[in-house]
N, C-alpha and C positions, 0 to 999 in steps of 0.2 A: 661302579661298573661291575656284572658280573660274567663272569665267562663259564660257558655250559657247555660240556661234553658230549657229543652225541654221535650214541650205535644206531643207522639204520640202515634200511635195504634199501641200498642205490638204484633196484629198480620199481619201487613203488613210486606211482606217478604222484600221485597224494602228499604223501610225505615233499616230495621235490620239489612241490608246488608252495604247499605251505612254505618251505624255508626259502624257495626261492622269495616269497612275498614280503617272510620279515626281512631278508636282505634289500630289498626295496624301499621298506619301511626305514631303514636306519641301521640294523644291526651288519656287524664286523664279521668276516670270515677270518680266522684265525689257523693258520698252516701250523701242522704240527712241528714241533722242533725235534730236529735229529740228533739223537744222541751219541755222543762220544764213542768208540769200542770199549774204554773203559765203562762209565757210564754204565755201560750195556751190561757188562760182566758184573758191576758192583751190583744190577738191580736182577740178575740171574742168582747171586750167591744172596741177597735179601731175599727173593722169590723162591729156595728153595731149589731150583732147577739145578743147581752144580752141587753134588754131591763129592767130588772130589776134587783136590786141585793139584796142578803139578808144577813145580818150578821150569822156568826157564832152562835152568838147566840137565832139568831131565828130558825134556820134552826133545833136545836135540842126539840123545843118545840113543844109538841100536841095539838091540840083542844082538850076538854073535850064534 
């Protein structure tokens, strides 16, 4: 079995069509899995996006 990822525009009637048809034919719709807050953070520091991090315990501390 393969499973395929797919980007389109929700409003092309075409596209809706077509996939509504293979879903008729036999194929699976498969819900995205939601990932964890860690998860989320661990694939933000692999991706680049956190450029810095700050412990727990600085993060509760104020300037005076």
């Amino acid at each position: 079995m393969a499973t395929l990822t797919l980007n389109y525009d929700g409003r092309n009637a075409l596209i809706k069509s077509i996939l509504h048809s293979a879903i008729l034919a036999g194929a699976t719709e498969v819900a995205a899995k939601k990932m964890s807050p860690l998860d989320e953070a661990l694939e933000d520091v692999r991706l680049g996006r956190v450029t810095t991090v700050c412990t727990p315990n600085f993060m509760g501390k104020r300037k005076k």
